[in-house]
KEKE-3310 file (N, C-alpha, C; in steps of 0.2 Angstrom, whole numbers, plus 5000, padded with zeros to 4 digits):
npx = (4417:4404:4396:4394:4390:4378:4372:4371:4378:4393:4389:4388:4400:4406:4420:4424:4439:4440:4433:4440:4452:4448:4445:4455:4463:4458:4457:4472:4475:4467:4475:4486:4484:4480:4493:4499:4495:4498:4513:4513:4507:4519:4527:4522:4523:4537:4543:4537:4546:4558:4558:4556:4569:4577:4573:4578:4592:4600:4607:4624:4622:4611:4617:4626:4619:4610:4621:4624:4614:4610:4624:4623:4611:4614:4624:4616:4606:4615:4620:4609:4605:4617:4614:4603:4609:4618:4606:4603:4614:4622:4617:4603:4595:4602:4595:4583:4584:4571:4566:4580:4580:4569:4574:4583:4576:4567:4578:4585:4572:4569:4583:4580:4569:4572:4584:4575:4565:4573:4578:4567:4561:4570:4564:4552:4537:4536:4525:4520:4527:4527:4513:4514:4522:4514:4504:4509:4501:4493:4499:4506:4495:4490:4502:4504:4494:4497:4511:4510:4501:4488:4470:4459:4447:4432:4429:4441:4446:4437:4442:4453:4453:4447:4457:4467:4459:4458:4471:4477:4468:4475:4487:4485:4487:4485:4491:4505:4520:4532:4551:4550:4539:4530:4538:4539:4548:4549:4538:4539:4550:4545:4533:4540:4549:4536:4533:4545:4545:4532:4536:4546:4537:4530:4540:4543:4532:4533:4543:4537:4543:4556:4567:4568:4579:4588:4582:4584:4597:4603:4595:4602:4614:4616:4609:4622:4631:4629:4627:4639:4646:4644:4646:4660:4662:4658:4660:4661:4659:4669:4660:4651:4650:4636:4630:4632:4628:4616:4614:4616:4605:4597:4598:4596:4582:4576:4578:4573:4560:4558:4560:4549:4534:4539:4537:4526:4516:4517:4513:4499:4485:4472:4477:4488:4482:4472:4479:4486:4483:4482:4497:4494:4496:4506:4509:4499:4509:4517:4511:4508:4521:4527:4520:4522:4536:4543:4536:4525:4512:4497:4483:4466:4461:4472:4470:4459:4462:4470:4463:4454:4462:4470:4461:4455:4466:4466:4457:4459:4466:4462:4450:4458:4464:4456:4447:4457:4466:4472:4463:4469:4473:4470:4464:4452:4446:4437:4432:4441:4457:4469:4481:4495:4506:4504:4501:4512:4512:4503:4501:4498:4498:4499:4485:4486:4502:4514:4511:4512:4523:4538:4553)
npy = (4523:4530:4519:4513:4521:4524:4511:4508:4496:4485:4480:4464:4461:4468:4482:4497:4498:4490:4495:4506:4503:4495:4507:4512:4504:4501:4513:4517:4507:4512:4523:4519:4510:4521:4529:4517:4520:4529:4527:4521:4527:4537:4528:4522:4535:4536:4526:4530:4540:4536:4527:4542:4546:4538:4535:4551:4548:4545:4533:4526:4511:4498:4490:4495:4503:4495:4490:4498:4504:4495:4493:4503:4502:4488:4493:4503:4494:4484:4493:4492:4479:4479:4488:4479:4472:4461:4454:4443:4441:4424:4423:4417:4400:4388:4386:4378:4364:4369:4381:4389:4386:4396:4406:4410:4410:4422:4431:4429:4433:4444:4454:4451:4460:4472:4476:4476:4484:4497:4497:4499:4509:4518:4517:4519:4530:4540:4536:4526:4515:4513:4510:4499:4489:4490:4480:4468:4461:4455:4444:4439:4431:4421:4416:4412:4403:4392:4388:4390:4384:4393:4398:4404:4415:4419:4432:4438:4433:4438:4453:4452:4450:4463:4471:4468:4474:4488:4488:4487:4499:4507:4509:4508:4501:4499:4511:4516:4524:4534:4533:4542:4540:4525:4509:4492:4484:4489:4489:4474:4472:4481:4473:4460:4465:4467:4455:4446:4454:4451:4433:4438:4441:4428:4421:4428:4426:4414:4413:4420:4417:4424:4432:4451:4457:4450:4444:4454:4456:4444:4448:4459:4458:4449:4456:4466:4459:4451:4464:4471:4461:4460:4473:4473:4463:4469:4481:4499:4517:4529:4536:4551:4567:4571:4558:4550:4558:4555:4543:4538:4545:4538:4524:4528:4533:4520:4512:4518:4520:4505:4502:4511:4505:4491:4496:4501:4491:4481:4489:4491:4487:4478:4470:4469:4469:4480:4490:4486:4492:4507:4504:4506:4520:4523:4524:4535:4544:4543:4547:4560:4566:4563:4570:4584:4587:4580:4583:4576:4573:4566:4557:4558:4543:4537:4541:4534:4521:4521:4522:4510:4501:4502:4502:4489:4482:4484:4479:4468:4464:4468:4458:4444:4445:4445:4439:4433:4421:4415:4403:4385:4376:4364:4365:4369:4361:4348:4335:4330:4326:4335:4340:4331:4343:4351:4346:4341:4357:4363:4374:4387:4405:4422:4430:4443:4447:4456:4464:4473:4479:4485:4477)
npz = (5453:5450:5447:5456:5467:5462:5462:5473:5477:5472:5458:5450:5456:5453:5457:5462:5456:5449:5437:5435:5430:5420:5412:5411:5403:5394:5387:5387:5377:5366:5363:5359:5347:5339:5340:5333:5319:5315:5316:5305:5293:5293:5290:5276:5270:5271:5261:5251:5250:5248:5234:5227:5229:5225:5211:5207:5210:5197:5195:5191:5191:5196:5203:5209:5216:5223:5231:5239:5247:5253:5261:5269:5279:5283:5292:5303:5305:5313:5322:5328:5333:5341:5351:5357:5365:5356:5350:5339:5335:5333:5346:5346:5345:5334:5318:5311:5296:5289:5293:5289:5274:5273:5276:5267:5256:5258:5259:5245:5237:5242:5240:5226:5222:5226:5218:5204:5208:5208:5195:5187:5192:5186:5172:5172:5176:5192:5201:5193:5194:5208:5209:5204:5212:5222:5222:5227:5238:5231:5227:5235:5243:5234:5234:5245:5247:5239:5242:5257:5260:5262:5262:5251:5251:5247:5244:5244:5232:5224:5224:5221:5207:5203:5208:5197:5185:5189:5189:5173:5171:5176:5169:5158:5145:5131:5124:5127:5134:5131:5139:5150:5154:5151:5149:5141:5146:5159:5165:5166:5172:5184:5186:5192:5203:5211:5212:5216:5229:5236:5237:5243:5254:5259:5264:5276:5280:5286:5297:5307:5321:5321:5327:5321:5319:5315:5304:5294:5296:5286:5278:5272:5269:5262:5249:5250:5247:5234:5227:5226:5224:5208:5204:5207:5195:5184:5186:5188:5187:5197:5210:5212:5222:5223:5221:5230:5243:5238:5241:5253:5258:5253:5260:5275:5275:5269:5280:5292:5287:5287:5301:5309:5302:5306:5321:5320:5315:5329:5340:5335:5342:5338:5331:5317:5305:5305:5304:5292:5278:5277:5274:5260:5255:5251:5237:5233:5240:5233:5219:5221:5226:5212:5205:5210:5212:5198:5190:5183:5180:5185:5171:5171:5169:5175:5191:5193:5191:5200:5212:5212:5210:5225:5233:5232:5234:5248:5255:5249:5259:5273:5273:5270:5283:5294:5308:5314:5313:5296:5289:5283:5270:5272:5285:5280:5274:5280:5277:5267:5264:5260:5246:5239:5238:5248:5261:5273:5274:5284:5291:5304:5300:5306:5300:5299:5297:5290:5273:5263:5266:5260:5254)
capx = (4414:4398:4393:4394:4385:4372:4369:4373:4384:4396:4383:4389:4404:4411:4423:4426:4446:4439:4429:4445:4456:4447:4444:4463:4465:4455:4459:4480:4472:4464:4478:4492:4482:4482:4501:4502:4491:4504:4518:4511:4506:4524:4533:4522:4528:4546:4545:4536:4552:4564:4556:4559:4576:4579:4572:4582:4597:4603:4614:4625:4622:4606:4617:4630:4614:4611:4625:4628:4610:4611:4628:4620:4603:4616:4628:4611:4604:4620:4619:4602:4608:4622:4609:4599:4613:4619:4603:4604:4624:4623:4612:4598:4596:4600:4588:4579:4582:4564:4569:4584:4575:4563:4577:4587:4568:4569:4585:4587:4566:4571:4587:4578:4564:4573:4586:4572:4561:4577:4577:4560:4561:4573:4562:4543:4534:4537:4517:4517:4531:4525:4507:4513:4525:4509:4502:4512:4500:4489:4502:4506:4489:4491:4511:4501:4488:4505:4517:4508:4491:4481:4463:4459:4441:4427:4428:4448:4444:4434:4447:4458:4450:4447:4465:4469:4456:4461:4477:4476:4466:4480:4493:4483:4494:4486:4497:4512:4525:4542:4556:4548:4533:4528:4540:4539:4555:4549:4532:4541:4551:4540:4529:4544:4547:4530:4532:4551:4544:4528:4539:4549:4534:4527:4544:4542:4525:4534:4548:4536:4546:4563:4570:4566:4584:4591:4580:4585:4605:4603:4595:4605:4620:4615:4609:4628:4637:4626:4625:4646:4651:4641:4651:4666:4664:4656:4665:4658:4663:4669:4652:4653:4645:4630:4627:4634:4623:4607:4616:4616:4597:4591:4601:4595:4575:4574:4578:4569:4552:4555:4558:4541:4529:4536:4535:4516:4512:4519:4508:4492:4480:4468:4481:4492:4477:4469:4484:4491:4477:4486:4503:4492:4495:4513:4506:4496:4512:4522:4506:4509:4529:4527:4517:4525:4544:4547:4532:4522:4504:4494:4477:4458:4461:4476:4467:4452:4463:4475:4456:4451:4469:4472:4453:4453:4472:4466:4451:4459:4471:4457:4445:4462:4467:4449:4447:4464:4472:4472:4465:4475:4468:4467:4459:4443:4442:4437:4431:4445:4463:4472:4484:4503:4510:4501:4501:4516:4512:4499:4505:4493:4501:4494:4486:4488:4509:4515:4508:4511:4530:4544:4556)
capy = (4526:4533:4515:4511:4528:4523:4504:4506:4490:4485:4476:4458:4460:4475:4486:4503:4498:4487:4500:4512:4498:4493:4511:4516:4499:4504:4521:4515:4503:4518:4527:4515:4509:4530:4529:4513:4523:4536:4527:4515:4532:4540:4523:4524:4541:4535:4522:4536:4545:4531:4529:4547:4548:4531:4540:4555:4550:4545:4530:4522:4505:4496:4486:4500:4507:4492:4489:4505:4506:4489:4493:4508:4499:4485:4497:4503:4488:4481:4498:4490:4471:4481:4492:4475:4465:4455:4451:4441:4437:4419:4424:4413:4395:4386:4385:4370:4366:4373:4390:4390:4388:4401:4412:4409:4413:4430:4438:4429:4438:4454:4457:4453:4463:4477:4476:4475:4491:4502:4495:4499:4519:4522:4518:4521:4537:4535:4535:4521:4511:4513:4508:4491:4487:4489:4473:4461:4459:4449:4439:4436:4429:4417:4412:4406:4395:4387:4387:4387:4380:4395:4394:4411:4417:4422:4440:4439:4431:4446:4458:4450:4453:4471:4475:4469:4478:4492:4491:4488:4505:4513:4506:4508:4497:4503:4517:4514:4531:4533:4532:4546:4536:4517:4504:4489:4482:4495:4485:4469:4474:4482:4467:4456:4467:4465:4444:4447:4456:4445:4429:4441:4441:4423:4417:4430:4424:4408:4416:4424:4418:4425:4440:4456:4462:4443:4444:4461:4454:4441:4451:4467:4455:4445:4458:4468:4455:4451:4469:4472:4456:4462:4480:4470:4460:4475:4490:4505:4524:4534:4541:4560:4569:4571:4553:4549:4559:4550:4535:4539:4547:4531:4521:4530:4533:4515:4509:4521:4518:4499:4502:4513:4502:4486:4497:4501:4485:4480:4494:4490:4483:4476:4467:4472:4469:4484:4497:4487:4496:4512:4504:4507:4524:4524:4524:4540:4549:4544:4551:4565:4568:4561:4577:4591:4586:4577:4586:4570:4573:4559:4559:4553:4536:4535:4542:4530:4513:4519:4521:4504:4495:4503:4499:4482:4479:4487:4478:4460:4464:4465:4451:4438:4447:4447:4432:4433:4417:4414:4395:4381:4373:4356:4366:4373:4356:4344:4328:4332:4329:4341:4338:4332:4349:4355:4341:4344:4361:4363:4378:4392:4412:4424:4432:4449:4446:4461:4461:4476:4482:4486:4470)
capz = (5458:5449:5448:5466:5471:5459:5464:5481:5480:5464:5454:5448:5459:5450:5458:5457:5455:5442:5431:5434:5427:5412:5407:5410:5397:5386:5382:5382:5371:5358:5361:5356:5339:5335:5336:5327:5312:5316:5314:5297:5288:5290:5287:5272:5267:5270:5256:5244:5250:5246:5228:5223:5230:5219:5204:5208:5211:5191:5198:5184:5190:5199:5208:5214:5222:5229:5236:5246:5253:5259:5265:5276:5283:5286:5297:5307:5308:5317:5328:5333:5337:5346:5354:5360:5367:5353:5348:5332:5330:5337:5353:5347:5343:5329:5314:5310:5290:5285:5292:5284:5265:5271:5277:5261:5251:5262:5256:5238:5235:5244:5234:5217:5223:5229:5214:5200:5210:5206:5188:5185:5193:5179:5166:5174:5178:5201:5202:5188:5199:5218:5210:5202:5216:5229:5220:5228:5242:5228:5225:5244:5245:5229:5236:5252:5243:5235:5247:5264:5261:5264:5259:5247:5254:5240:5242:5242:5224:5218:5226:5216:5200:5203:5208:5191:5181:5189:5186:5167:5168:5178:5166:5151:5139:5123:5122:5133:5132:5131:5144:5153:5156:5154:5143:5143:5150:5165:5167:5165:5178:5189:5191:5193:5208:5215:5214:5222:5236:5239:5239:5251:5261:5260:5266:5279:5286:5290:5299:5312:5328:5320:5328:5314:5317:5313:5297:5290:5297:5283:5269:5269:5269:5255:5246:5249:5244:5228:5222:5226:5217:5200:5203:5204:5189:5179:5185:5188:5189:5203:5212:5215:5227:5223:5221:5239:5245:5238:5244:5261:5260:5254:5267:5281:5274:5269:5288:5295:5287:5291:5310:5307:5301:5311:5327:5320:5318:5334:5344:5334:5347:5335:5327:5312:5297:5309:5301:5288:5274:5279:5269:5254:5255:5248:5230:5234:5242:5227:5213:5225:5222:5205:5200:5213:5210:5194:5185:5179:5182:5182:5172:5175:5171:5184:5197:5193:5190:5207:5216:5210:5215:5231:5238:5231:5239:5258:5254:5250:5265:5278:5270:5273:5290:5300:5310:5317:5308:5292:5289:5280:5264:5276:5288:5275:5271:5285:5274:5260:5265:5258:5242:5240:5238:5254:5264:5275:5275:5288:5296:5302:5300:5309:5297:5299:5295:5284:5268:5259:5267:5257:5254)
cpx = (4406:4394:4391:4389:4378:4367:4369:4378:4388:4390:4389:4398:4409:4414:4422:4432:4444:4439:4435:4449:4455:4448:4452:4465:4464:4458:4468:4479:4471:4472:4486:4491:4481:4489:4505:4498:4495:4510:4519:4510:4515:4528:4531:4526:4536:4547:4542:4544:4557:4565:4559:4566:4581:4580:4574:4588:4600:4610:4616:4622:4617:4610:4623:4624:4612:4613:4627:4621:4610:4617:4627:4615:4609:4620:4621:4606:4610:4620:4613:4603:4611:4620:4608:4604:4614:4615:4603:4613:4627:4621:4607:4600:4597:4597:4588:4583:4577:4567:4572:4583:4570:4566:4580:4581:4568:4573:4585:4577:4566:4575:4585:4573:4566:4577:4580:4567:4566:4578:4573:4559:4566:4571:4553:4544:4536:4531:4518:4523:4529:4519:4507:4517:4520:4505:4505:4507:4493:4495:4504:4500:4490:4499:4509:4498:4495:4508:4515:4503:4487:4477:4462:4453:4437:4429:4436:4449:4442:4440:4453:4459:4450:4452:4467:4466:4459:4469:4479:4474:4472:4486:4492:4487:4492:4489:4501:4516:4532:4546:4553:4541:4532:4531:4540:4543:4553:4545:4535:4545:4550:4535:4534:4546:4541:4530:4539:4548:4537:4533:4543:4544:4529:4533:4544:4535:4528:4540:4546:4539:4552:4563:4570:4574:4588:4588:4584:4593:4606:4603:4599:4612:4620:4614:4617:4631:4634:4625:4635:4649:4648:4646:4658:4666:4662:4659:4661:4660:4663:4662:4655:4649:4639:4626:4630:4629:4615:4608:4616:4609:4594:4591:4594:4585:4571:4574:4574:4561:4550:4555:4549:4536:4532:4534:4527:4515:4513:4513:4501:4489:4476:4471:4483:4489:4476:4474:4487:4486:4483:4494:4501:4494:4504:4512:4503:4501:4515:4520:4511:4515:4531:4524:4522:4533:4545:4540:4528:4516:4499:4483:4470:4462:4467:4475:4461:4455:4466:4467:4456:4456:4470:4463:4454:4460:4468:4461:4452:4465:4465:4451:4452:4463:4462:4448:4452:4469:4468:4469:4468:4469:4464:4461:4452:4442:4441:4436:4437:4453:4468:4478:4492:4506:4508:4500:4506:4517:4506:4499:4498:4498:4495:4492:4485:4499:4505:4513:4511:4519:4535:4548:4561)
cpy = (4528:4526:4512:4515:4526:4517:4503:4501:4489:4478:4470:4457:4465:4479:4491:4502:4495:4491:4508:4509:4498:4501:4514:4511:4501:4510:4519:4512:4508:4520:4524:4513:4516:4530:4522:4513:4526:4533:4523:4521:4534:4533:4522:4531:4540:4531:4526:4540:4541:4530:4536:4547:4541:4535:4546:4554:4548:4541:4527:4515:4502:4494:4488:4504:4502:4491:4492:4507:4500:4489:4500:4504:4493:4488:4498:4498:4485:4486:4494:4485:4474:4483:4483:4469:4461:4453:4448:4439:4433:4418:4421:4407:4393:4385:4379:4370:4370:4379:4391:4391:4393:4406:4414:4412:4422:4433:4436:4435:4445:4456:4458:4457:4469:4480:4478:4481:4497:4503:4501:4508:4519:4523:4520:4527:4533:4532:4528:4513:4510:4508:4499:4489:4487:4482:4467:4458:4454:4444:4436:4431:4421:4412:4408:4402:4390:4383:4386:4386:4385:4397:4405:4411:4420:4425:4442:4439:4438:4452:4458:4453:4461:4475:4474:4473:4484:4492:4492:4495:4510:4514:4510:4507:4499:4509:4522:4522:4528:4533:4536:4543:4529:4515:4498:4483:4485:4488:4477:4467:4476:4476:4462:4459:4465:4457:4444:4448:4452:4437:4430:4438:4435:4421:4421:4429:4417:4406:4420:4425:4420:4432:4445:4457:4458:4443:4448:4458:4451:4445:4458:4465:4452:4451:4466:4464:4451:4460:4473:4468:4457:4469:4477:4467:4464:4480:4492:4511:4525:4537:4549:4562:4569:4563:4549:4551:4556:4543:4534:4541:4540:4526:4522:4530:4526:4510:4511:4520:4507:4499:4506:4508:4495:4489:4499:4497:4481:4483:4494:4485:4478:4473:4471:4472:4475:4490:4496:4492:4503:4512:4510:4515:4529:4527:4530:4546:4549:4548:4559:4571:4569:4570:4583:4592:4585:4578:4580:4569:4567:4559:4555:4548:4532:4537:4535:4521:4515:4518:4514:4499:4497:4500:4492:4480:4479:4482:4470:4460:4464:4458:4444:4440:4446:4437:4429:4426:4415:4405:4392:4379:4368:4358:4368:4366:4350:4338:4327:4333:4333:4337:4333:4336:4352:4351:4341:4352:4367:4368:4383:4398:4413:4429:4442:4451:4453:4460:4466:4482:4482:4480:4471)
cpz = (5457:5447:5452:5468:5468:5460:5470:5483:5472:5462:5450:5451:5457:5456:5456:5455:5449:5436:5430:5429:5419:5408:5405:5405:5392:5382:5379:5375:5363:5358:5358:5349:5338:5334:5331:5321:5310:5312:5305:5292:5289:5289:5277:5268:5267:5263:5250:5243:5248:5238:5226:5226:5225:5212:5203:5207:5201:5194:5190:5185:5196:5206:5212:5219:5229:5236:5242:5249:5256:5264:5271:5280:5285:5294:5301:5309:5315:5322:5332:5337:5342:5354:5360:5363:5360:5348:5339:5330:5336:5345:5352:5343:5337:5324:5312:5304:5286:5285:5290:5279:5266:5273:5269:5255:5252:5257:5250:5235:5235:5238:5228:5217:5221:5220:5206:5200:5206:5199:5184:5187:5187:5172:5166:5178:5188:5204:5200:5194:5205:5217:5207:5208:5223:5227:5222:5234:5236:5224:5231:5246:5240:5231:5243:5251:5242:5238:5255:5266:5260:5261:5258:5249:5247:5238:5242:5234:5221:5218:5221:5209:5200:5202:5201:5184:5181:5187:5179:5167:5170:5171:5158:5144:5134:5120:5126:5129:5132:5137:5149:5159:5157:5148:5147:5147:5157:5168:5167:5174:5186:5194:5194:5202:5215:5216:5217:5227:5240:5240:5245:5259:5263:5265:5274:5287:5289:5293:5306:5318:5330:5323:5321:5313:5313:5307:5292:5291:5289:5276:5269:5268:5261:5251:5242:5244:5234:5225:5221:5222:5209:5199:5200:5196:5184:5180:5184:5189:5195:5206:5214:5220:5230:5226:5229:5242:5245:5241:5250:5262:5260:5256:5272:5280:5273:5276:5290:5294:5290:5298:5310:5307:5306:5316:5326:5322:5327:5339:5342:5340:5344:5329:5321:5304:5298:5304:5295:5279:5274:5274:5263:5251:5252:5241:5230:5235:5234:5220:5215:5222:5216:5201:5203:5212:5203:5189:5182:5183:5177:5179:5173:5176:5174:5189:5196:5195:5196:5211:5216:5212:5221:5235:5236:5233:5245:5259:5255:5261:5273:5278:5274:5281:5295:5302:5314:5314:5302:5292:5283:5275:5269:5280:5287:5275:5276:5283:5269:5263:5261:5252:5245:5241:5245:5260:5271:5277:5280:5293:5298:5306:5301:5301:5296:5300:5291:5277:5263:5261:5262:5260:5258)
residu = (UNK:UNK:UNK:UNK:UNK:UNK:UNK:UNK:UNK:UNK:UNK:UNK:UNK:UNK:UNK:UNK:UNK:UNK:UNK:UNK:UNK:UNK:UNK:UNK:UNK:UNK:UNK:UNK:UNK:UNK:UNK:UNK:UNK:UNK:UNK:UNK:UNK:UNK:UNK:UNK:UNK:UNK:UNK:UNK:UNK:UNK:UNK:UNK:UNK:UNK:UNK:UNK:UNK:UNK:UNK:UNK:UNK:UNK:UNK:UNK:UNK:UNK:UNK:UNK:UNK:UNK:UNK:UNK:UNK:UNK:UNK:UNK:UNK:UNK:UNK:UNK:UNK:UNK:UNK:UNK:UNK:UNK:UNK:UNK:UNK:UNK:UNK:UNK:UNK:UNK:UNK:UNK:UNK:UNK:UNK:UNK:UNK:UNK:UNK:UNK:UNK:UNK:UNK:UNK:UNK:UNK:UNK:UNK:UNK:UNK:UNK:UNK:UNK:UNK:UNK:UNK:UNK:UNK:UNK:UNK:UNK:UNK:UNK:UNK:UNK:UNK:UNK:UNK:UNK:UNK:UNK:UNK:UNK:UNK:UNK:UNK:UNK:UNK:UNK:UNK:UNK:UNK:UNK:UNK:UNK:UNK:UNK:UNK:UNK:UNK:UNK:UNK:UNK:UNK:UNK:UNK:UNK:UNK:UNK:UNK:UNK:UNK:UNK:UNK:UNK:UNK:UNK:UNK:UNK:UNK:UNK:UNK:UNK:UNK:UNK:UNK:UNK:UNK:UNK:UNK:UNK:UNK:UNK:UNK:UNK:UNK:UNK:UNK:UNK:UNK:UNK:UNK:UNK:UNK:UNK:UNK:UNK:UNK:UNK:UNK:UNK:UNK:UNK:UNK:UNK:UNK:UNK:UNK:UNK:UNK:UNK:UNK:UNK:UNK:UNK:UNK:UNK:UNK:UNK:UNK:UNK:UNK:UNK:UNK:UNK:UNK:UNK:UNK:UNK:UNK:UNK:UNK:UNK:UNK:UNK:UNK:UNK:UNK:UNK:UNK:UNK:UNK:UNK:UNK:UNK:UNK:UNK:UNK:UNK:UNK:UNK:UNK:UNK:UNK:UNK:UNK:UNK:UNK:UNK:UNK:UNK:UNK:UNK:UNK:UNK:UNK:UNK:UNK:UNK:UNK:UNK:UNK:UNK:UNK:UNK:UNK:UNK:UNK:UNK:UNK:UNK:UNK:UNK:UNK:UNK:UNK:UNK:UNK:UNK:UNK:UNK:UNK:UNK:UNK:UNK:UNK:UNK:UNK:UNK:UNK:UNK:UNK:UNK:UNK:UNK:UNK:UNK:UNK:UNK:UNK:UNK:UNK:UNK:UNK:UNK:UNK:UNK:UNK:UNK:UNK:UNK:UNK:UNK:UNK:UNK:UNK:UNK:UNK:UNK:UNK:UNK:UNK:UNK:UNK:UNK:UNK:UNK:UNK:UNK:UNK:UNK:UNK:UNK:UNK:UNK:UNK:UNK:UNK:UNK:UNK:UNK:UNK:UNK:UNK:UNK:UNK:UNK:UNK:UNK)
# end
């Protein structure tokens, strides 16, 4: 209206239904990337929250923990399919073979991811664990060069290096603690997780047109059935109370923060690179807890090395995500065709896929 009144006619063919239009887009627009910040910071704080309920509860057995939160996430999930019509139990087509090997990559990285994080809170500080299992997004970058071509950018390169400076400063290997703190089975561990859950989430980027609640179907299946057949042939105690109860929080927190962050990235406007940085802030909640719950206050040179790994993760996370796809080795290389090992694999993910999700 005030551009009509002002030109006397709409200038270049403008409307005022136009200029009401666009602004009423826009602002949705802001105001939908605000709640997919909203919902990425609290799905981060749900998997802070999953951690200490991990390192809290004093399970006997890794894979009896397993077992019973992927036996709840699996129950809620099925709620959800149920919810969506069916969706996902034989209501979509087929899978190719490839799919197949890259669902199968899904749920076996998930399980040993997931299985291997629970390991690793029982013998690392929760700070010291949150912040090595936030490293997998430079192995995600590294598993996509490998396995799905894609071309590692300079300053991904430097980011790289950084993350790991820092991390050695966080770690400070020259005089590792005791159980309480960092051993080495833990950090073994630990990173083992971080290359579980990146493998998770390469196999994941070449998964993108798969229903989310068909994926999760698989890996909370697999990973039941792998953490119940170990119970059975190792035996375990009776659980009490208490530990039901943790068994049930870390069910229901660890759903809840994945519907979270996928429905952020969903609502992000400005694509899902735009909010995923914000993951990072898990490792921050966990310093957090680590100190006000379980008394393990962290000092300089773990505040310095998490600075140094979190900025240079968000960091390589927006460096590969800007541009909106990802290019292929083939595709850097236009005189240069591409190898044997990458040759067939010419794919192009968006690259703003998940980077830094919980497996």
């Amino acid at each position: 209206v005030l551009a009509q009144a002002h030109f006397g006619s709409s200038p270049s063919g403008l409307t005022p239904t136009s200029v009401v239009t666009a602004c009423l887009s826009s602002q949705a627009a802001m105001e939908s990337q605000m709640l997919a910040t909203l919902l990425v910071i609290l799905g981060a704080l749900g998997w802070a929250m999953r951690d200490l309920v991990g390192k809290d509860m004093q399970s006997p057995s890794v894979f009896l923990t397993l077992a019973a939160s992927s036996a709840i996430g699996l129950i809620l999930n099925t709620g959800v399919m149920l919810a969506q019509q069916c969706a996902g139990f034989g209501c979509v087509e087929p899978l190719p073979a490839r799919k197949q090997m890259w669902l199968y990559a899904r749920c076996v990285g998930a399980a040993s991811s997931i299985t291997l994080n629970f390991f690793a809170l029982n013998k690392l500080d929760l700070a010291l664990s949150a912040m090595i299992h936030c490293t997998s997004p430079l192995f995600v970058v590294l598993l996509g060069r490998v396995f799905l071509g894609e071309h590692i950018r300079p300053l991904a390169r430097l980011c790289i290096a950084c993350a790991a400076a820092g991390m050695v400063v966080f770690i400070q290997p020259w005089h590792l603690r005791g159980d309480s703190g960092a051993s080495t089975v833990g950090l073994i561990a630990a990173f083992g997780s971080s290359v579980g859950a990146a493998f998770s989430y390469t196999s994941l980027r070449a998964l993108g047109d798969l229903g989310s609640t068909t994926v999760l179907f698989a890996m909370y299946s697999t990973s039941l059935i792998l953490g119940a057949g170990v119970c059975v042939v190792q035996g375990v105690p009776r659980p009490n109370g208490a530990l039901l109860w943790h068994f049930g929080a870390l069910g229901v927190v660890t759903f809840l923060a994945e519907v979270l962050i996928t429905k952020g990235y969903a609502f992000a406007t400005r694509g899902a690179g735009s909010v995923a940085a914000y993951k990072f802030l898990t490792p921050v909640f966990s310093m957090v807890f680590d100190a006000a719950v379980l008394h393990q206050r962290p000092d300089a040179l773990n505040i310095v090395g998490a600075v140094i790994v979190l900025a240079a993760s968000a960091a390589l996370v927006r460096i590969q995500s800007s541009g909106g796809q990802v290019r292929t080795v083939k595709q850097a290389t236009d005189d240069k065709p591409a190898d044997a090992s990458t040759a067939n694999l010419d794919v192009e993910v968006p690259a703003d896929a998940d980077a830094c999700a919980a497996p």
